[in-house]
N, C-alpha and C positions, 0 to 999 in steps of 0.2 A: 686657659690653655691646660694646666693641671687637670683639674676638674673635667674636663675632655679627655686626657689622655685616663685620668683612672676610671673613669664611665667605660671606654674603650678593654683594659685591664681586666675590669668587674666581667664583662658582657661577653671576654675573652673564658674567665674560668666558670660561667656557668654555662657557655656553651659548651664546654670539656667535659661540664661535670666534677669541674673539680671543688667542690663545694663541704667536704668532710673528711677526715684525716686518712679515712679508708681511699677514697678515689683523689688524695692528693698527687698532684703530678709536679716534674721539674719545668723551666722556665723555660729548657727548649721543648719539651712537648707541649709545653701550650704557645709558644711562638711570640715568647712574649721577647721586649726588648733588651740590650743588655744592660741598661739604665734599670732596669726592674730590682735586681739583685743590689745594686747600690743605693737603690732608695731604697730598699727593705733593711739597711744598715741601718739607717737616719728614722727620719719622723714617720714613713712609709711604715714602717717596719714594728713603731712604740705605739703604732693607732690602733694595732691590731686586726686587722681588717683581713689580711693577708697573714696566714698561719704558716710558721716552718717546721717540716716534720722530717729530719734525716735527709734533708736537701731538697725535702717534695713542697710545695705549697698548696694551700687550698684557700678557697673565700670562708671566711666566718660571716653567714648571713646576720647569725644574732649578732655580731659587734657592728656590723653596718646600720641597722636597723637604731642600735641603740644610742650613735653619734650623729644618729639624723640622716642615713641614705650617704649622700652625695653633697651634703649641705644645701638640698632644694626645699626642706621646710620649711614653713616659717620659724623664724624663732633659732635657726642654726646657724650655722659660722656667718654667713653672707650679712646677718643682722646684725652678732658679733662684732664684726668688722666696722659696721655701719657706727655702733653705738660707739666704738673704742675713735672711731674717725671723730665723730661727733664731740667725743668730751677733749681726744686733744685739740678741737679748732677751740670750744668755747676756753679750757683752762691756757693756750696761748695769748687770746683775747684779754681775760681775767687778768692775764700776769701783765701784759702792754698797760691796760688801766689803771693796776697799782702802781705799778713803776712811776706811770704820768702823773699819778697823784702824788707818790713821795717829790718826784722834782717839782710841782706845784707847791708843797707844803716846802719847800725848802725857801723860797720867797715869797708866799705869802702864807704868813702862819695864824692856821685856823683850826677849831677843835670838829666843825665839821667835818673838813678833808682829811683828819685823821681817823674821827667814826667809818665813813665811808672808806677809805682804804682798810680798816681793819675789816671791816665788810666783803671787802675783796679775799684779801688775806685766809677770809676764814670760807669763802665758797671755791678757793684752790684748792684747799687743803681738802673740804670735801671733795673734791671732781680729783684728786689725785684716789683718795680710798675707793671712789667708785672704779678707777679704772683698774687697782689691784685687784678686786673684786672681778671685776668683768673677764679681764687676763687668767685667776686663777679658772674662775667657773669653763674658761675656754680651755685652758691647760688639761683640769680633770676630763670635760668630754673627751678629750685627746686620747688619755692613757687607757692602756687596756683593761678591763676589770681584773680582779685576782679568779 
């Protein structure tokens, strides 16, 4: 629904022309909604995507171009998403099986189930840094170049 409405947005100021800080226009000439102006407060606004110049806006093609369009690449937010969905189902997974293995070791005590839980242990730990990883690299796309 986003991703619709800013497709709608985008296709709003290049029909205007308003694409360069010279032919930037305000929100009511290009008939945009009054939601436009409050997401340009928020994360709308830190994408870069939509330039403010003395209350005019314009599209920046190059920042669009450069966060992946619309996130219809491969490889951009939609996958993002996918991957960060992905390592929380396996590290919830991960965490249920140590857990089960600590209350198993609790009565019946073996050096196996502690190998194997430390096993665990240490493949959260990595699926915890891949998702810092994945979050920041999604963050940086986000923010606008200097």
């Amino acid at each position: 629904m986003v991703r619709e409405w800013l497709s709608e947005v985008v296709e709003k100021f290049r029909e205007e022309g308003a694409v360069s800080p010279d032919r930037a226009m305000t929100a009511q000439e290009l008939g945009l909604p009054p939601g436009f102006q409050e997401a340009m407060k928020r994360r709308l606004g830190r994408s870069g995507i939509f330039v403010e110049v003395n209350g005019r806006y314009y599209l920046s093609e190059e920042r669009l171009k450069e966060i992946g369009g619309l996130g219809y690449r491969e490889g951009g937010m939609r996958g993002s998403r996918k991957r960060m969905v992905t390592l929380r189902m396996v590290q919830m997974i991960t965490t249920v099986l140590f857990v089960t293995l600590l209350l198993v070791n609790l009565f019946v005590q073996s050096w196996e189930i502690r190998v194997i839980s430390s096993v665990f242990m240490v493949a959260w730990l990595v699926i915890s840094v891949l998702q810092i990883y994945y979050l920041s690299r999604a963050r940086r796309r986000m923010s606008p170049s200097p």
